[in-house]
Each structure stands twice: as structure tokens, then as C-alpha cells.
C-alpha positions in Angstrom: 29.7 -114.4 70.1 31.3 -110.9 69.6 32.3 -110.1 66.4 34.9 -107.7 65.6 33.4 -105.0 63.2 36.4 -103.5 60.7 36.6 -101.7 57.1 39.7 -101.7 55.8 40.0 -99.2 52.4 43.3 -99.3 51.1 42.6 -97.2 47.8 42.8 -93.9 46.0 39.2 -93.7 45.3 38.5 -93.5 48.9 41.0 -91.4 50.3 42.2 -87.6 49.6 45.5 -86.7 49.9 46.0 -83.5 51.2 49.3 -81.3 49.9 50.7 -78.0 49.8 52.6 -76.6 47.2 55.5 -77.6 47.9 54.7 -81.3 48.2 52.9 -81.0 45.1 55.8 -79.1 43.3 58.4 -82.3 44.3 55.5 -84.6 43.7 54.7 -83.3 39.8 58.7 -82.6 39.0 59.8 -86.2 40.5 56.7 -87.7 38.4 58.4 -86.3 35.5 62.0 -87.0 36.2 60.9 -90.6 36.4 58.4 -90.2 33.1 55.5 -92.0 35.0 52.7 -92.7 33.1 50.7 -89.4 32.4 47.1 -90.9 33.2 48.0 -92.2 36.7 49.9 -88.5 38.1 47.1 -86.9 37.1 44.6 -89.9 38.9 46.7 -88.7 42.0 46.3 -85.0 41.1 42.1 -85.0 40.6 42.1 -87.1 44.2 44.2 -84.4 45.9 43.4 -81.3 47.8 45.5 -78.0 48.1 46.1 -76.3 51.4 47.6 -73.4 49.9 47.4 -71.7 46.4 49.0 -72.6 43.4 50.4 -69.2 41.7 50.2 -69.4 38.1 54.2 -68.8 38.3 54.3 -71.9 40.0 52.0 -73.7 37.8 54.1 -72.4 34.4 57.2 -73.9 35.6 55.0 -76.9 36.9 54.3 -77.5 32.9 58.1 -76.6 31.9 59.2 -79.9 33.0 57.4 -81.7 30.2 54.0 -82.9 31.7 51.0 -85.2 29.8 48.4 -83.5 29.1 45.7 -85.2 31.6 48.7 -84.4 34.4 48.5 -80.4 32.9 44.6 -80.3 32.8 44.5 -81.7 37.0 47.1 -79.2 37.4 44.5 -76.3 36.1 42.2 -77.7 38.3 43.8 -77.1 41.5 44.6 -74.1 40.5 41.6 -72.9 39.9 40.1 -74.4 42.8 43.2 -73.3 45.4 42.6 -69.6 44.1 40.6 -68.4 47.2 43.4 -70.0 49.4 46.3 -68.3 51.3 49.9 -68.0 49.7 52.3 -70.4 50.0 54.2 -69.6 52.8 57.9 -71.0 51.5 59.3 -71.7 48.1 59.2 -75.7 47.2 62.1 -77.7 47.7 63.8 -79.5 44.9 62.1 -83.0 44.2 62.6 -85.8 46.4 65.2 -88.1 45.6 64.3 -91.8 45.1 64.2 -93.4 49.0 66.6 -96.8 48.8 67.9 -98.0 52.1 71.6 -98.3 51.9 72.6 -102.3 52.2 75.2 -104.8 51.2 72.7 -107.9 50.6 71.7 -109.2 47.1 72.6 -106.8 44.3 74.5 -103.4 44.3 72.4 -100.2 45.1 72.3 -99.1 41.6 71.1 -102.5 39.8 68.8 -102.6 42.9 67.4 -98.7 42.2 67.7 -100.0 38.4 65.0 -102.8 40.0 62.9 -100.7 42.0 62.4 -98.5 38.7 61.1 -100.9 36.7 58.6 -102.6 39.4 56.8 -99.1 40.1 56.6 -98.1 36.3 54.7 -102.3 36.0 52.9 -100.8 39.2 52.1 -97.7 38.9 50.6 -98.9 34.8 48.9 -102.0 36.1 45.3 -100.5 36.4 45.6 -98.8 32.8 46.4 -102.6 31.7 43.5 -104.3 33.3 40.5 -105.2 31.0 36.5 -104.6 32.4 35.6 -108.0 33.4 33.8 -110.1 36.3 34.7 -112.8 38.6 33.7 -114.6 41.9 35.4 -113.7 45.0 34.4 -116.2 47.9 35.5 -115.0 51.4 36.0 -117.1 54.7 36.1 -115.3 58.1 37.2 -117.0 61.3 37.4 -115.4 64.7 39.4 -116.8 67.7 37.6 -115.3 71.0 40.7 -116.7 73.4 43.3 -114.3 71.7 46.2 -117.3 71.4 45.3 -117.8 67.7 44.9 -121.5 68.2 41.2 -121.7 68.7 40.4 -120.0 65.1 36.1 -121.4 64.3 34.6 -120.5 61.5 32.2 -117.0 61.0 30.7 -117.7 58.0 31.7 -117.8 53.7 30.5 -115.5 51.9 30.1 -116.1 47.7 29.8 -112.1 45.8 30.2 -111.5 42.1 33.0 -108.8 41.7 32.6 -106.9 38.8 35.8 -104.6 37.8 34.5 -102.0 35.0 36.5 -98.9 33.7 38.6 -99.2 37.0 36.4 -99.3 39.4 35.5 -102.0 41.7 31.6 -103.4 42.1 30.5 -105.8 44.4 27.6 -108.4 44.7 26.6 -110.8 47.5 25.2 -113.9 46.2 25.2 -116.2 49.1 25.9 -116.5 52.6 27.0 -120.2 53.8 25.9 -121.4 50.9 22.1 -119.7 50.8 21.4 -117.7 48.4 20.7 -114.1 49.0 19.4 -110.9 48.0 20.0 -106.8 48.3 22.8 -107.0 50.8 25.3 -104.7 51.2 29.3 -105.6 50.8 29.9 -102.7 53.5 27.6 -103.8 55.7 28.4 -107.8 56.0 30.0 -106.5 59.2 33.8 -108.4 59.9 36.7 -107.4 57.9 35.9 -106.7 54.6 38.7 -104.7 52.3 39.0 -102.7 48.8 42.1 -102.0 46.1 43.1 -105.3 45.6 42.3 -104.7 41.8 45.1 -101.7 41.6 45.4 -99.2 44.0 46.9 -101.5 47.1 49.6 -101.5 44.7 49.8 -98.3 43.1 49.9 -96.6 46.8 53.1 -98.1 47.4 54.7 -97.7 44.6 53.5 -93.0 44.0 56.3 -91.1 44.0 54.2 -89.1 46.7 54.0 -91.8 49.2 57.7 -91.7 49.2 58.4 -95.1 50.3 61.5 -96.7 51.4 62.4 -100.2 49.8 65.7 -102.0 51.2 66.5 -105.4 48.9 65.0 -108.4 51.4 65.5 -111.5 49.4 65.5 -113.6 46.3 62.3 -115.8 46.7 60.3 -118.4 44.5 56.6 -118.1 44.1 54.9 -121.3 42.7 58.0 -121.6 40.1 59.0 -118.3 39.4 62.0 -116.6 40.7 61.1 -113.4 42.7 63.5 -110.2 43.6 61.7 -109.4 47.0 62.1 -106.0 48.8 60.8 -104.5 52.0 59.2 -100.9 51.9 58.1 -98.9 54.6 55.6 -96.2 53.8 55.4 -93.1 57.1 52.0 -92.4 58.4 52.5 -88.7 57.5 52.3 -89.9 53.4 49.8 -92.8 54.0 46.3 -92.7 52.8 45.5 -96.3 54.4 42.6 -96.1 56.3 41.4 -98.1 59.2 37.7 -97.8 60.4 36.3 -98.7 63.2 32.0 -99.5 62.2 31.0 -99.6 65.8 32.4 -96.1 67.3 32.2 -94.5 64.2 36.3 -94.0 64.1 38.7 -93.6 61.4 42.2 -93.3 61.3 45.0 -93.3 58.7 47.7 -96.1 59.5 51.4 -96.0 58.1 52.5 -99.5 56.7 55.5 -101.8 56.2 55.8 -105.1 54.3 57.3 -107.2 51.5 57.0 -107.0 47.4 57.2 -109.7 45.4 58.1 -109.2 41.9 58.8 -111.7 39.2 62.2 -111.2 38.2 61.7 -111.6 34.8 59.1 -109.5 33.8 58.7 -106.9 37.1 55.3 -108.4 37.6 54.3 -108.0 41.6 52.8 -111.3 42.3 52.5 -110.8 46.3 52.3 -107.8 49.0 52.4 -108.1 52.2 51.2 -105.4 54.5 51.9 -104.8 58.5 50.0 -101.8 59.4 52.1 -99.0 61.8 51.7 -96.1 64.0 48.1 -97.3 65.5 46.8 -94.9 68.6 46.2 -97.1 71.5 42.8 -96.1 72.6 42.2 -97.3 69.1 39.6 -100.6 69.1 41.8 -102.4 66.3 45.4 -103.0 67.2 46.8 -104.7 64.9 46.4 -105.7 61.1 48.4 -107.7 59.1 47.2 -108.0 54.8 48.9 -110.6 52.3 47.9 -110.8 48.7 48.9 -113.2 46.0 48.5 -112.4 42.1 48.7 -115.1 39.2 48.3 -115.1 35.6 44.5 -115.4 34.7 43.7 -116.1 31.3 40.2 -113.7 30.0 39.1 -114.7 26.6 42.2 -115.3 24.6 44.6 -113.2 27.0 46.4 -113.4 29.8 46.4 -110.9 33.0 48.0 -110.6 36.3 45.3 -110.3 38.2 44.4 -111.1 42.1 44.3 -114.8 43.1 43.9 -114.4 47.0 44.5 -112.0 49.8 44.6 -113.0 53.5 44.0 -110.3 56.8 44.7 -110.9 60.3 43.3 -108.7 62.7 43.0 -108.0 66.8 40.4 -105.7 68.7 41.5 -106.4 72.3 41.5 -110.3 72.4 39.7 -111.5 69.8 41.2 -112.2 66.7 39.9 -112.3 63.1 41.5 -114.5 60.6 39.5 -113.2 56.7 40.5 -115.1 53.2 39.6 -114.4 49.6 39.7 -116.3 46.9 38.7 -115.2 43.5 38.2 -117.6 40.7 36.1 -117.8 37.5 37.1 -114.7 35.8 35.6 -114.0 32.9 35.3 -110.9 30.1 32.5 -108.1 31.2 29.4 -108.3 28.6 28.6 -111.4 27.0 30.2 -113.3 30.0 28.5 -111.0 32.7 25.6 -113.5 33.6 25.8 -114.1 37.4 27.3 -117.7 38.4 26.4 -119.7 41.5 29.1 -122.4 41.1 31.1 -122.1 44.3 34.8 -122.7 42.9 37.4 -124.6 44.6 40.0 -123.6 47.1 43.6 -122.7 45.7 46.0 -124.7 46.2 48.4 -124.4 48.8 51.5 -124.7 46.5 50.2 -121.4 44.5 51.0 -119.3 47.7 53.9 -120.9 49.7 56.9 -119.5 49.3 59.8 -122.3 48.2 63.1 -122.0 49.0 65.8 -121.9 46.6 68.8 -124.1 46.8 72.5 -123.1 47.6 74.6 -122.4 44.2 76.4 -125.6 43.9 80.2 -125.4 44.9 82.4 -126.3 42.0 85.3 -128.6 42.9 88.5 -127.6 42.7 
């Protein structure tokens, strides 16, 4: 049986943005103008790399427009480290204005920009709101080798202990189809395995420097909860979702459309989905296709939104792959950090199906 060999990194650990100054320039001033939160620009900033040099003229009006001081410090940075770099060859443009499709569905354009707002300052803070802690993640991989996706048999199930600790994430194999197992490798199970479900598959969207476009979809329901849905589209040109091919040693960077699902009373996303664009076609994967659900998990005596299940549907040539996660068991990092074998159950089907909301009732005349 041939087995389709895929990493998929969707994060900004693992990915550097490349920018000149003028991207940078609208990228830092539109930050600003939108007061994101100081500690994630500047996460963007130390992950970036200059093609051109930042004059200190451009980096004292840079710090005019009222900057954090971990966003000032990257700033220093890159110029330090662009000095030995050619000039700029134009003067920056004037920050990018926010990207919202034009579109008479659902609510106005400005309560829907009102919307958007509030989602990406939940998103783009979620990370700095996550406690260290540990949990189980058990994954299911299927493969269909007659490419009609009615034929799906089962791979294997893999059981790892994922431990997320000052923002980064860790990850453990414990057992393979139920047999315990030592010293393997999460990158090396082989299949499609993924990262940045604990932050940065959101955060990406949502950076004023991936500058994506959201048009309202929908108002949805997700396991009780009203949801303002909206569809983005992120260009390959601002992308930093990568694609890698294990087998011939081939990487590409993939622009991406999908659906956010955000609780309408509190701006929590509770589901992404993800279609991945703009893939060569000599390239061995042709196709993938992410979903992830969040829920409120409860850690010690608090509660977090934190991930509940992603799904990934992939195609090299015929064969398709068919990947879920669950994760289950969380539990506070330290005291709680012993290593658990229990094998939790499945979630429910009724925690990730979308319901539909009924027609307003027509009053009589």
C-alpha cells in the first residue's frame, strides 16, 4: 500500500516572512492604526526578514506612530541587521486599508468591518491568553487508493501527549494502534501530520500583513451557539502556509481560502476552515482541504477556548488521505504533567455539525 507522505506547517514559528520597507512601513503603521496587541507585531517583526535597509529616518517615523515597546525593540533589530543591505528603492505607501469585500448579505459593511475588528483583536490575543498545559491528541489516518473517496480503510491511530509550554507546541508519541511505543518522532510518522492548531493557524489569518479579504458568508450555529461566519481569502504572495512534499524533498508556499466561525457573542473563533490555492501542477499534492473545531475546555478552575478537533483531506495523484484529531484530557502543565495512556473517547458528532437556524417567524397581520 502506498502511502501518501505530507507535512503540512501552518505557523509562524516555521515560516519567515520576507518584506521590504515598504511592506513593513504599511504593515507597522496599520498595526498601530488598529492598536494590535504590542507582543504579537513584534512576534511578526522578530520572524521577518528585510530585503532592503531600514534608514533610521524611516525607523524614527516608524516609532512616531505610537508603537509598544517589544514592537520598537524588533524594529531596532531589523535595522540593525538590514544595515549592510541596499537602499530602498521607493518611498512606502500609505498603510493598507482594511480588505472587506463589498456585499449586500447579512449586516451592513460597517457593522460587518465593526465585526471583523473585534474577531482579529480575539485572534490575534488568543496565544497571549493560553495557559502552559498538556493534553492528549489521538489521530486517525485513512487513505482511499481508488481516488472516488468511497473506499476510505483505515492507516493506523496514533495516541501523543501534546504539551503546549510558553507558546510553543511539543509533541510525544505514546502509542501506535494501541501499542505502546518509544523515541519516535512526530515528523517522521510519515502521512499527514500538521502544526499551529494551538495559535498561529489562526493568528495567520487574522495579521494585518497577510492582508486578507473577508466577505460576510452566513449566520451559523455551532453545538448551540450562534456564529457570524465570514469567508477570507488570503493571496499566495502574503501567505506563509507551507506544503512539503517528504519524499522529493519539495516545499512550496500555498495561498488559502475558507470560512471563520466566530461566536457572536463573545468574538470567540470556534471553527476554520481552510482550502489551500495556487498549487503548481507538477506538484505531488494537489489538493488540501483543513477544518478545525474549538470548544470551551475547562483547566483547573478556568475555562479556555482551546482546540477540540481538526480534520485534513488530502490528494497526491489518486490516492486520497482522510487525517482526524481529537484532543481530549487537558490538563494544567506541572503537577498534572504525568504522561496518561487512557485512550479518550471520540467527540461527538453534535459538537462539530453545523445546525441550521430556523426562518424568523412571520407575524400575522
Amino acid at each position: 500500500m502506498r502511502l501518501a507522505v505530507i507535512l503540512l506547517i501552518c505557523s509562524l514559528a516555521f515560516a519567515q516572512r520576507t518584506m521590504t520597507v515598504a511592506q513593513l512601513t504599511g504593515f507597522v503603521k496599520s498595526s498601530a492604526q488598529q492598536k494590535l496587541d504590542d507582543r504579537s507585531v513584534a512576534d511578526v517583526l522578530k520572524k521577518t526578514k528585510l530585503t532592503e535597509r531600514l534608514t533610521p529616518e524611516t525607523l524614527a517615523e516608524l516609532q512616531s506612530a505610537g508603537l509598544g515597546p517589544r514592537t520598537t525593540a524588533a524594529l531596532h533589530e531589523l535595522a540593525d541587521a538590514s544595515a549592510s543591505l541596499p537602499m530602498p528603492s521607493a518611498a512606502p505607501p500609505p498603510p493598507p486599508q482594511p480588505r472587506l469585500a463589498m456585499t449586500t448579505k447579512g449586516p451592513d459593511l460597517q457593522t460587518q468591518a465593526a465585526i471583523i475588528d473585534k474577531i482579529r483583536e480575539y485572534a490575534l490575543n488568543y496565544t497571549s491568553n493560553l495557559p502552559n498545559f498538556i493534553c492528549t491528541q489521538v489521530t486517525r489516518r485513512q487513505m482511499d487508493q481508488t481516488g472516488t473517496g468511497n473506499n476510505y480503510q483505515s492507516i493506523d491511530k496514533i495516541q501523543e501527549q501534546l504539551t503546549y509550554f510558553e507558546h510553543q507546541e511539543n509533541y510525544k508519541v505514546v502509542a501506535i494502534n494501541g501499542q505502546m511505543v518509544q523515541n519516535r518522532d512526530h515528523d517522521k510518522l510519515g502521512g499527514a501530520v500538521t502544526r499551529g492548531e494551538f495559535g498561529s493557524f489562526m493568528s495567520e489569518i487574522f495579521e494585518p500583513a497577510s492582508q486578507a479579504q473577508f466577505d460576510w458568508h452566513h449566520l451559523g450555529k455551532l453545538d448551540g451557539r450562534i456564529m457570524n461566519v465570514f469567508s477570507y481569502r488570503v493571496e499566495k504572495a502574503n501567505s506563509r502556509y507551507t506544503i512539503e512534499h517528504t519524499p522529493s524533498s519539495r516545499r512550496i508556499v500555498a495561498g488559502y481560502h475558507g470560512l471563520v466561525y466566530a461566536n457572536r457573542d463573545t468574538n470567540a473563533v470556534m471553527r476554520i476552515t481552510l482550502e489551500c490555492d495556487d498549487i503548481p501542477p507538477d506538484f505531488p499534492i494537489q489538493e488540501v482541504k483543513t477544518d478545525l473545531w474549538y470548544d470551551v475546555i475547562k483547566i483547573s478552575d478556568r475555562e479556555f477556548i482551546l482546540p477540540l478537533k481538526w480534520e485534513m483531506h488530502s490528494r497526491d495523484g489518486k490516492y486520497l488521505a482522510w487525517n482526524s484529531a481529537e484532543y481530549a484530557l487537558y490538563r494544567k502543565f506541572g503537577t498534572e504533567s504525568s504522561i496518561t495512556f487512557d485512550s479518550p473517547d471520540p467527540v461527538p458528532d453534535a459538537k462539530t455539525k453545523e445546525e441550521t437556524i430556523p426562518p424568523p417567524v412571520k407575524k400575522k397581520p
